[in-house]
PALUMRO-525340 format. One record per residue (C-alpha): x, z, y; residue in one letter. Coordinates in steps of 0.5 Angstrom, whole numbers, padded with zeros to 4 digits, always signed. Layout:
REM PALUMRO-525340
XZYA;...
This chain:
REM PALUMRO-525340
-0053+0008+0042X;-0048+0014+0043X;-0048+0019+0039X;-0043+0025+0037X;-0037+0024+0032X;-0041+0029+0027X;-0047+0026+0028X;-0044+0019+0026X;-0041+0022+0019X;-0048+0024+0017X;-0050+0016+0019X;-0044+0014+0015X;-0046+0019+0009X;-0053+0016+0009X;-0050+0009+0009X;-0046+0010+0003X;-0051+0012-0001X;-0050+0019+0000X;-0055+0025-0002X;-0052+0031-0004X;-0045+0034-0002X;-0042+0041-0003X;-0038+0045+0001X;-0037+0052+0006X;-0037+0051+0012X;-0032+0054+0018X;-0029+0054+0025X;-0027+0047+0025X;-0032+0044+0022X;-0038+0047+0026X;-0040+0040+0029X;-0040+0038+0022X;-0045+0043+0020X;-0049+0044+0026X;-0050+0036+0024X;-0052+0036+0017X;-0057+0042+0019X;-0060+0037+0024X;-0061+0032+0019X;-0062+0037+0012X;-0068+0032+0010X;-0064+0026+0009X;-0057+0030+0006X;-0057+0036+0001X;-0052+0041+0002X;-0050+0045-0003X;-0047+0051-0001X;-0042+0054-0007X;-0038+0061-0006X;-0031+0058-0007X;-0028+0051-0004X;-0026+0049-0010X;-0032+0050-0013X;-0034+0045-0008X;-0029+0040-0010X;-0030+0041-0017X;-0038+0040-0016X;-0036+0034-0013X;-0032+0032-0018X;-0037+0033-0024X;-0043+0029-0020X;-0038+0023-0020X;-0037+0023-0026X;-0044+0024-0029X;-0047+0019-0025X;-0041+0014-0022X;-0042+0015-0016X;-0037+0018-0010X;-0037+0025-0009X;-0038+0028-0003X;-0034+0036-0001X;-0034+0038+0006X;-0029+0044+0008X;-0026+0047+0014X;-0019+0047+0016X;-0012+0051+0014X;-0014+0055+0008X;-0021+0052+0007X;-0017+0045+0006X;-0013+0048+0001X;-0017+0050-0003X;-0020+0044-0004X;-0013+0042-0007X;-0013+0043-0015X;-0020+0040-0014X;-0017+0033-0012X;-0012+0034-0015X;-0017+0034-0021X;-0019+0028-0020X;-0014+0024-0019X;-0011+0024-0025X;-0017+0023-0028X;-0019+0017-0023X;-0026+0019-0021X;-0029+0017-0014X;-0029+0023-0009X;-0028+0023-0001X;-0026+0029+0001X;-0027+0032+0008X;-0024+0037+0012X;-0024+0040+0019X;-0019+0040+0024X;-0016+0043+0030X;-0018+0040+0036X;-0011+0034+0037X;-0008+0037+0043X;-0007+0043+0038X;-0004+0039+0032X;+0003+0041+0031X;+0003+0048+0035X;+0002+0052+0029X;-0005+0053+0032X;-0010+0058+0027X;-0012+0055+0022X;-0008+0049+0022X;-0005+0046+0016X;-0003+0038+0014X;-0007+0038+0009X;-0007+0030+0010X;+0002+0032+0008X;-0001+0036+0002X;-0005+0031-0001X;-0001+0025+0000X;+0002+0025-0007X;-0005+0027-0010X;-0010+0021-0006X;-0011+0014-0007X;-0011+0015+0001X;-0012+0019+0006X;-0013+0019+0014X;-0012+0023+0021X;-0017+0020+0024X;-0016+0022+0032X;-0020+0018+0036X;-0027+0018+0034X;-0028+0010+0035X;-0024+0010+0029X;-0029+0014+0025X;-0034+0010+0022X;-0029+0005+0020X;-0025+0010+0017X;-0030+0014+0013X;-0033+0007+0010X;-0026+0005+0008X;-0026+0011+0004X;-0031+0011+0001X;-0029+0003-0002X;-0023+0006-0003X;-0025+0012-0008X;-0029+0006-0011X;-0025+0000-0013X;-0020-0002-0018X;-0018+0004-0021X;-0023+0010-0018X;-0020+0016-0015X;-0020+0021-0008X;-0019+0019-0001X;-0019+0025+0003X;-0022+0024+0011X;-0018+0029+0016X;-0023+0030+0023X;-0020+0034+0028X;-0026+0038+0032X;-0026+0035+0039X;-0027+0028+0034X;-0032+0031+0031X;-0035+0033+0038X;-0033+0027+0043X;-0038+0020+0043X;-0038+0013+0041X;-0043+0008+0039X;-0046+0007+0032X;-0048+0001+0029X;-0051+0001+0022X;-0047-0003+0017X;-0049-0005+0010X;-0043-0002+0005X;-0039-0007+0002X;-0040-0009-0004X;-0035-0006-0010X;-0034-0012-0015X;-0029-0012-0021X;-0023-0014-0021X;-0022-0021-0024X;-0017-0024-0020X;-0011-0022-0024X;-0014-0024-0031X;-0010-0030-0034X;-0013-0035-0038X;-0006-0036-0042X;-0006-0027-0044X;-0014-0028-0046X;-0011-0033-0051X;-0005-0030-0053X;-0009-0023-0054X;-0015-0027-0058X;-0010-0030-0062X;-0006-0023-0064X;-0013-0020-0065X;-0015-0026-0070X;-0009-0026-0075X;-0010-0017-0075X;-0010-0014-0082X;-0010-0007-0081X;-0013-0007-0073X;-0015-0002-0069X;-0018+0000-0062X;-0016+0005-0057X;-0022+0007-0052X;-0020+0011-0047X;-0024+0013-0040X;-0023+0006-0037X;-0028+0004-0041X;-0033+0009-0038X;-0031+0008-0031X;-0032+0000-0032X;-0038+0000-0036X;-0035-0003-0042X;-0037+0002-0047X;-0043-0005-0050X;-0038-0009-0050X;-0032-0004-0053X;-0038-0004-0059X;-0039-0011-0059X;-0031-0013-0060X;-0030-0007-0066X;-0036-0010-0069X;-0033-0017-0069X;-0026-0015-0070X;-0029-0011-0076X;-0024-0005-0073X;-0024+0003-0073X;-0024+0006-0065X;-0021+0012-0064X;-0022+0015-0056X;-0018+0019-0051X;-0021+0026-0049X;-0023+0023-0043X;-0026+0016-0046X;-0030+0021-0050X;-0037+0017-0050X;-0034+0010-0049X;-0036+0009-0057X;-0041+0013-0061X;-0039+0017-0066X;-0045+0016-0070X;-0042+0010-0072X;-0038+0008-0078X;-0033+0006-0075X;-0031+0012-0070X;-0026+0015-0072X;-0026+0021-0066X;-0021+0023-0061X;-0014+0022-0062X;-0007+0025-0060X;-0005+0033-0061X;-0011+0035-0064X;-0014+0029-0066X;-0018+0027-0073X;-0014+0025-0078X;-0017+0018-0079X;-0014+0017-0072X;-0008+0019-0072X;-0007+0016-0079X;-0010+0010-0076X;-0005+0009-0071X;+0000+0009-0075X;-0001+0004-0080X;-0005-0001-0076X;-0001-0008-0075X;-0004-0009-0068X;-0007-0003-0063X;-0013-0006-0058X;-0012+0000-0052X;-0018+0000-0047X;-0017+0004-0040X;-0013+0008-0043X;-0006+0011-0041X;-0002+0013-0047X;-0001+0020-0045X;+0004+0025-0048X;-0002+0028-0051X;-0004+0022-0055X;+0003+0018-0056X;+0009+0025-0058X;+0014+0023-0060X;+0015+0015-0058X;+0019+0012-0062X;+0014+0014-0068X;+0008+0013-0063X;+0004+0006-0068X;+0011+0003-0071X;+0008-0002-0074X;+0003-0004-0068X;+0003-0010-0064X;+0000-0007-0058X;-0005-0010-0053X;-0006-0006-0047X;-0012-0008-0042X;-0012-0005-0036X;-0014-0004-0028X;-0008-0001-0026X;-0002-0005-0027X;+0003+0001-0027X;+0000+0004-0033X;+0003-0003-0038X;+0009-0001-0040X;+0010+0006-0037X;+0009+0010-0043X;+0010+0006-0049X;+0012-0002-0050X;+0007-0007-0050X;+0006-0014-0054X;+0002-0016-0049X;-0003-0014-0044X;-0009-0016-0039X;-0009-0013-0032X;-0016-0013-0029X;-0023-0009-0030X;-0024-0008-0038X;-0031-0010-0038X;-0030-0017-0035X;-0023-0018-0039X;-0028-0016-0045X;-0034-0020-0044X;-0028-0027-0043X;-0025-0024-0050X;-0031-0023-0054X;-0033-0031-0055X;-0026-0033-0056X;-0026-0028-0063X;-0030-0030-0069X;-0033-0024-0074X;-0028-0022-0079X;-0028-0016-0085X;-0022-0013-0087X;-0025-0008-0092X;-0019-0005-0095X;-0017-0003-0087X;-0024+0000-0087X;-0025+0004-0093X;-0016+0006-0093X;-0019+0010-0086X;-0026+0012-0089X;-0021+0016-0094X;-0018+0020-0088X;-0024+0020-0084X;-0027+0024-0091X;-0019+0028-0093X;-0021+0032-0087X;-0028+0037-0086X;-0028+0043-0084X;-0033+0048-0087X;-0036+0052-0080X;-0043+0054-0084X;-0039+0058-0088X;-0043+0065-0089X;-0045+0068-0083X;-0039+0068-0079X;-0040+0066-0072X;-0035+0060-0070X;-0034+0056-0065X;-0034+0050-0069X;-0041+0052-0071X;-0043+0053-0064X;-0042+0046-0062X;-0045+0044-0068X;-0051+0048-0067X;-0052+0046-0059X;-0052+0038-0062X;-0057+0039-0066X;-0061+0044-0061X;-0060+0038-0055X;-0060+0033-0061X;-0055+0030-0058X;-0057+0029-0052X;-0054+0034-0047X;-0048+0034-0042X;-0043+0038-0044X;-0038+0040-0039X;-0032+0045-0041X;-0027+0049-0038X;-0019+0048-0041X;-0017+0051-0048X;-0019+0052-0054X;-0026+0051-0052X;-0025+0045-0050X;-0022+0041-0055X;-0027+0044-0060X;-0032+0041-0056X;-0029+0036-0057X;-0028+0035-0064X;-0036+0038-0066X;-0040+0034-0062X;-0041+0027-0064X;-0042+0024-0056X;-0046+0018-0056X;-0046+0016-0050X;-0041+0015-0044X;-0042+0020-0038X;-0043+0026-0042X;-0037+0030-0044X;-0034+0032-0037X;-0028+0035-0036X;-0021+0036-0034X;-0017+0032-0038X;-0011+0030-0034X;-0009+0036-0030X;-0012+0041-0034X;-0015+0044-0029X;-0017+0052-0031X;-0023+0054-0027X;-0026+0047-0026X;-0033+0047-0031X;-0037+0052-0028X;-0038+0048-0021X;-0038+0042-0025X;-0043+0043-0029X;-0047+0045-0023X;-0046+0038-0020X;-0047+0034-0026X;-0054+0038-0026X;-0056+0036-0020X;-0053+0029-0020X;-0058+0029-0027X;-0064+0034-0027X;-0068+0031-0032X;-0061+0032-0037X;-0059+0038-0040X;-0053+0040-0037X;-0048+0046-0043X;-0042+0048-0040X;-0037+0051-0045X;-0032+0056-0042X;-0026+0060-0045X;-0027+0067-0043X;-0020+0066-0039X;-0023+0060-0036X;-0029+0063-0034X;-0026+0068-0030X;-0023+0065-0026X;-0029+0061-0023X;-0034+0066-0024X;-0036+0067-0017X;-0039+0060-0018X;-0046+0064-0021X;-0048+0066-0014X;-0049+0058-0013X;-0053+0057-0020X;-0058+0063-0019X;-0059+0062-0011X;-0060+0054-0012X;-0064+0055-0019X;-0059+0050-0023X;-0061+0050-0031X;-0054+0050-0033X;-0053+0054-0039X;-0047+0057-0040X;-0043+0059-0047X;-0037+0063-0046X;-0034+0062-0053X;-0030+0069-0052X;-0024+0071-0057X;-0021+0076-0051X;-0015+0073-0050X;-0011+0066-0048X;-0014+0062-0054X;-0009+0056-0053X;-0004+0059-0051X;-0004+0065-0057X;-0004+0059-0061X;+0002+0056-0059X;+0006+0063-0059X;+0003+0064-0066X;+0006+0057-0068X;+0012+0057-0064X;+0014+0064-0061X;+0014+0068-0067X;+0007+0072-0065X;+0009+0074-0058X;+0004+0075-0055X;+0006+0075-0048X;+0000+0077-0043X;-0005+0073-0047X;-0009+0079-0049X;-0016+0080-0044X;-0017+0087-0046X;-0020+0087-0040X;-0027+0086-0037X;-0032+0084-0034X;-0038+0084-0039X;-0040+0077-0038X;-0048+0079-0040X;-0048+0084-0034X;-0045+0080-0030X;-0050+0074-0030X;-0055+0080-0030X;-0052+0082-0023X;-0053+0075-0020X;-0061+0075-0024X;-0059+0070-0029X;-0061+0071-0037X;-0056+0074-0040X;-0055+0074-0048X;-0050+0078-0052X;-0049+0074-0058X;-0044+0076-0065X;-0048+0072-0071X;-0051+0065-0073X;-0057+0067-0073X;-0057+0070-0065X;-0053+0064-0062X;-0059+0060-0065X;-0065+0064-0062X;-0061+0065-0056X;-0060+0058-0054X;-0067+0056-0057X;-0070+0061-0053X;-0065+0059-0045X;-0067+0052-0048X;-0074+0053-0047X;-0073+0058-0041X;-0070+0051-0038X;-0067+0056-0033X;-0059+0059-0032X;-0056+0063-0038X;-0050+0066-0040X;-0048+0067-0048X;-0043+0071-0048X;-0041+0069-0055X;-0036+0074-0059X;-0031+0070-0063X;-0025+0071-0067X;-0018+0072-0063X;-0015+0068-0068X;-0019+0061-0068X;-0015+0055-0068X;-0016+0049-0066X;-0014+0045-0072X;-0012+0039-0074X;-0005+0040-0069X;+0001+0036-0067X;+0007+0040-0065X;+0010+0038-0059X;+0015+0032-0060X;+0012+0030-0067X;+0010+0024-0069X;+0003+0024-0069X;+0002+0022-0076X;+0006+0029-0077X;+0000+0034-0077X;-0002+0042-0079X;-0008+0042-0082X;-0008+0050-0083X;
């Protein structure tokens, strides 16, 4: 049967699983538009007031739930516009398809209104991308990005339809998706043997959990080899989750700001397990002090990633959870009680004293929203000092709950994440934790969460200033203070109020407690605008290019 090329992208859509997509509409995507007005009980469109706000939904919906997300947008600066978004989610592979309208072909490279050569702009941010110029390519086309976003490491694929593609007709026939199977066929029998044998004769091993093992799956089996190997496990920021923190051996995030037990840990263990992990510059600093006494064992999808940073011992490239589950019968239980209690004593040397008198902190905000949600809301975050405290105060238990831009460190990308990580999860509490710089810049995004009813709530931890980068010019610009103050407005509970969203201004313990007991219970959107210190730090902190062991404590 034929039908448009607009409407075979909805049948595509609704092949792959698809239920909701965001995006804004425009000129060149019309005939995408008119289709998926057409077709409104079979796809659910969420209209956002920004581009990127779309991207940014697509990019949480993926990562609460781990299937593809879907943003749509016009061409020219409608495509733009979705570049920091997919930007986003490349470094921190999570599975998107992004499509975008086009001119029509015979107006291509003619400098035509509204035309721009978004599939030459995000060559070097997609797994892939596609002009598909004929519409007999189309079906094709979408079903290979979809299987692309999803296999081996995850990440964006971006579709460009020009309109006359979307317009022209061709015959459609329903297939089945094809199926995404982890990758095994690069795991070596030899490596599974050596690796096993350096994790038997460890002494002092320790294990590196990093967002690899969310994606795979893995975070039982990461439990399992810690509790046999008798090993501590310290996660990445975005393997936050991997590994619960309620559990004796979690020692927390590691790198820059992380706890003391990790850092520590990492560098006096003899052998260091890291799972889906890359060894960013955050975590490892200065190289050649980075687990100097380690033997290390990276396993990983992604074959560019061994070696790239660090020097290996040895390595496994595949899924993490198939190499694990091969591993795990090869390892007898071990105890290795001196390691533990020597990081117990790190874990114990550090706390933080956040309930002291009636001081509002944003350490006492996150212990207090974990407590509030029991521990069992989705935290999702913008970038900056909020972020990492969000990290560090609440004990995350479970994969697929604390979202947030780790690679690329994206201001402005919390507010449309938080929005499609409640979608994607309505039975969920979504907390989205904001800077006010951040906030600022992805505000407009209210407009979508009071329109569509979205029960996020929203804490804005706000110090009117820059709060990261105050930090850095406290510690290493000898207090110049260079266009980080925000002695500016808006007045956020106002500006809540404005889109009809709860509003709550908030300067003590006892406000932010019935404040969120109160939006909590509401189970509609609110903003607590919550009036911090300028001066709050992130602490513990490593000093760009020192070794991680080397760290300020106040």
């Amino acid at each position: 049967m034929k039908i448009t090329g607009s409407q075979i992208i909805i049948e595509c859509l609704v092949e792959q699983g698809v239920d909701t997509v965001f995006g804004y509409p425009g000129g060149q995507a019309l005939n995408i538009y008119d289709a998926l007005y057409k077709n409104s009980d079979r796809i659910n469109h969420i209209l956002t007031a920004h581009e990127q706000g779309a991207s940014h939904a697509a990019d949480g919906y993926a990562r609460a739930t781990g299937k593809v997300g879907v943003c749509i947008a016009t061409s020219g600066p409608g495509a733009t516009n979705l570049v920091t978004g997919i930007a986003t989610a490349y470094m921190d592979s999570v599975p998107m398809v992004a499509i975008t309208g086009q001119v029509p072909n015979p107006l291509i490279g003619k400098d035509s209104f509204q035309e721009v050569d978004i599939t030459g702009i995000t060559m070097c941010i997609t797994k892939h991308n596609y002009i598909v110029k004929d519409v007999k390519d189309l079906a094709k086309t979408l079903r290979e990005a979809f299987y692309i976003a999803q296999s081996g490491r995850p990440g964006p694929v971006l579709v460009d339809i020009p309109k006359d593609v979307t317009a022209a007709l061709w015959d459609y026939e329903y297939e089945m998706p094809k199926m995404i199977t982890p990758q095994v066929d690069t795991i070596c029998d030899k490596e599974l043997q050596y690796v096993a044998e350096l994790m038997r004769d460890a002494k002092k091993p320790m294990i590196y959990a990093g967002g690899g093992v969310i994606i795979s799956g893995a975070h039982r089996e990461v439990r399992q080899l810690a509790e046999k190997l008798d090993a501590p496990v310290a996660t990445s920021l975005m393997g936050l989750g991997s590994f619960p923190e309620t559990h004796p051996l979690s020692t927390g995030l590691v790198g820059m700001h992380g706890s003391k037990a990790s850092n520590f840990g990492f560098t006096e263990c003899d052998v260091l397990i890291a799972l889906g992990a890359r060894f960013s510059d955050r975590v490892i600093s200065k190289v050649s002090e980075f687990a100097p006494n380690a033997t290390i064992i990276h396993i990983d999808v992604d074959p560019a990633e061994i070696g790239k940073n660090v020097t290996v011992g040895a390595s496994v490239v595949g899924d993490v959870r198939a190499i694990l589950n091969k591993l795990l019968p090869l390892i007898p239980k071990e105890e290795h009680p001196e390691w533990r209690s020597k990081v117990q004593g790190w874990k114990d040397d550090f706390t933080y004293d956040y309930q002291a008198g009636e001081h509002l902190s944003p350490q006492y905000i996150m212990r207090n929203v974990y407590e509030q949600t029991e521990g069992k809301a989705i935290i999702t975050t913008e970038v900056g000092q909020h972020q990492m405290w969000a990290a560090q105060f609440f004990d995350y238990t479970k994969p697929r709950t604390y979202i947030s831009s780790g690679g690329l460190g994206t201001m402005g990308y919390g507010t449309g994440a938080s929005i499609g990580a409640q979608i994607a999860e309505p039975e969920k509490q979504v907390v989205h934790i904001a800077g006010d710089g951040s906030f600022r810049m992805n505000c407009n995004e209210l407009s979508t969460i009071a329109h569509y009813d979205v029960p996020v709530i929203i804490v804005v931890m706000n110090n009117t200033t820059l709060g990261m980068v105050r930090q850095w010019q406290t510690a290493f610009y000898e207090k110049r203070y260079s266009q980080t103050t925000l002695d500016r407005g808006p007045d956020f509970k106002l500006l809540a109020e404005a889109y009809g969203i709860k509003g709550y201004d908030i300067h003590s313990q006892d406000e932010f407690n019935d404040a969120l007991a109160d939006a909590l219970n509401r189970k509609k959107p609110a903003v607590l605008n919550c009036f911090i210190g300028m001066d709050e730090k992130v602490l513990p902190m490593v000093a760009p290019g020192a070794a991680i062991n080397d760290m300020i404590f106040e």
